[in-house]
N, C-alpha and C positions, 0 to 999 in steps of 0.2 A: 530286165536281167542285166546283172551287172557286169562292162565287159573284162577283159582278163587282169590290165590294168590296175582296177577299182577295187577296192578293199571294203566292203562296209563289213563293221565289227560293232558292237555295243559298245555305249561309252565306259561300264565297267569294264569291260574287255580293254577296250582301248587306253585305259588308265593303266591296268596289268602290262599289259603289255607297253606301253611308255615306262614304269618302272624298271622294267624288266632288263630294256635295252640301256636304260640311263645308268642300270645301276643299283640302284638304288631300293629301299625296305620300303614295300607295301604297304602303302597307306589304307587300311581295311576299313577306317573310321570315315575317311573322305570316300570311298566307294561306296559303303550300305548308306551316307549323307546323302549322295547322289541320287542314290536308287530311291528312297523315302523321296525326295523333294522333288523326282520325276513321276513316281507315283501318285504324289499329292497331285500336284499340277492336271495328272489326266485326269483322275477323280475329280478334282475340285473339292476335296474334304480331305482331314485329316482324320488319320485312324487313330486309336489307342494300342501299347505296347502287345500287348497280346495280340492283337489281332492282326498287329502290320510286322512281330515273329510270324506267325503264320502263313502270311501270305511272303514273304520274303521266303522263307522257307520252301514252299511250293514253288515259288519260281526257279529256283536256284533248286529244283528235283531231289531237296533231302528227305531219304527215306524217313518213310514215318514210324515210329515204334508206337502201335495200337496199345499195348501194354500201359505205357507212362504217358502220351501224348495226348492231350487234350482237343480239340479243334475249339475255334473261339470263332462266333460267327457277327461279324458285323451288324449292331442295332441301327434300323433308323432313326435318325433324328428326332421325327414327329413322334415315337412311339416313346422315347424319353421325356420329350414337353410331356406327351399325354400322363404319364408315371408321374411325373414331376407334378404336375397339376395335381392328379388326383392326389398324391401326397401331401401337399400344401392344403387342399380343400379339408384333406380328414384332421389335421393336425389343427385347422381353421376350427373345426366342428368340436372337436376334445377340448380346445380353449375356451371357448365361449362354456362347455358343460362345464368346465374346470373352475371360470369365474365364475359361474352362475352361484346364486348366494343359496346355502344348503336350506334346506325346509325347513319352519321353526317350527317347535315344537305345540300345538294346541293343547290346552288346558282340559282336562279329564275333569270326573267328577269330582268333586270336592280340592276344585283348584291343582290338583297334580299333575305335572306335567309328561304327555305319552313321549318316549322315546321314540326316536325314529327306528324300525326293525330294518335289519339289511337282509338280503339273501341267504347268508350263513347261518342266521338263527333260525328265523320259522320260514317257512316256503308257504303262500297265500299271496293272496289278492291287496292284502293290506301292505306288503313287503317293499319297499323302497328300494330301487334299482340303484347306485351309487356307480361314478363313472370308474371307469376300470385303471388303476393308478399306473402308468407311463413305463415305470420301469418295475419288473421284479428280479427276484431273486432267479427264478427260471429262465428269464429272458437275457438277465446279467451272462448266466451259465451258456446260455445258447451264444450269445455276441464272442463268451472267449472260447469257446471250441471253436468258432468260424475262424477269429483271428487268429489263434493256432493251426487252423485247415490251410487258411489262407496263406500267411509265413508262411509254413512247410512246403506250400507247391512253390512258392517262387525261389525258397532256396533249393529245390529239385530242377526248377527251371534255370535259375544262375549256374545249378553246375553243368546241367544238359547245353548252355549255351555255346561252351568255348570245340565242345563237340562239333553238333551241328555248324558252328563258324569253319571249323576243319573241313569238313565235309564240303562246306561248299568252296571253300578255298581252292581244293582236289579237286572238284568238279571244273571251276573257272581255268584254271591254271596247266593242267592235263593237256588238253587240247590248245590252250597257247604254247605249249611247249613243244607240241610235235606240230605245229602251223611253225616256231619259228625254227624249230630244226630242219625243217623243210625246205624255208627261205635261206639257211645257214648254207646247205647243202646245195 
């Protein structure tokens, strides 16, 4: 226990509050720099943007709005190799169908040569499976409704940011200010 003396404050704290007394405009950018690169350090890993809003967020006790708010939960590592592998493996396997040289054609009776039939025409046993082509026109469609889902939450997220940065500011700052009116006093 610390005795009467002793001050221990957090280093964000203690940055505010050196500002505070110097003078001087709040440096918000070298605090949340800090807090990240203290964070990192006990982790030992670095997060992604969404995730390390998040947990900064929860520290700094900004109410959450369940409505707009997303939570973002930290993957492991090995679970991305594993994605990552298997992704490589299947894109591995569509190449090699991809280069594989297509069937040729066998000579019918009287020298005519059989078409190969695909799925869409007749449905049997004789019917040649053909590899399923990379990109369609469906899949095109589905990639720009994501990229448009996508934008859209992060410019809902850029404007929710200067919010939540308020909120914690008010939070940090609140209680240094009646700690140094205290000392003032």
């Amino acid at each position: 226990m610390p005795s009467q003396n002793e001050l221990i404050i957090h280093p964000a704290k203690a940055s505010c509050l050196g500002f505070i007394i110097e003078d001087t405009q709040i440096n918000l950018g070298t605090i949340v720099a800090s807090k990240i690169l203290m964070h990192v350090k006990q982790r030992r890993t670095s997060l992604s943007f969404p995730v390390l809003i998040t947990e900064l967020c929860k520290r700094a006790r900004v109410p959450q709005d369940t409505k707009h708010d997303v939570e973002v939960m930290p993957t492991a590592s090995a679970d991305i190799w594993r994605i990552e592998d298997n992704c490589l493996k299947d894109q591995a396997e569509r190449m090699k169908a991809a280069s594989a040289p297509p069937p040729t054609p066998t000579p019918g009776p009287l020298g005519i040569p059989i078409a190969t039939v695909t799925p869409t025409d007749i449905t049997g046993s004789s019917a040649t499976i053909l590899p399923r082509l990379p990109l369609t026109q469906v899949s095109l469609l589905r990639m720009g409704q994501l990229a448009f889902f996508a934008n859209h939450r992060a410019t809902s997220l850029e404007a929710s940011i200067p919010g939540m940065i308020q909120v914690a500011q008010t939070d940090v700052v609140t209680p240094l200010n009646t700690t140094i009116d205290a000392l003032v006093a």
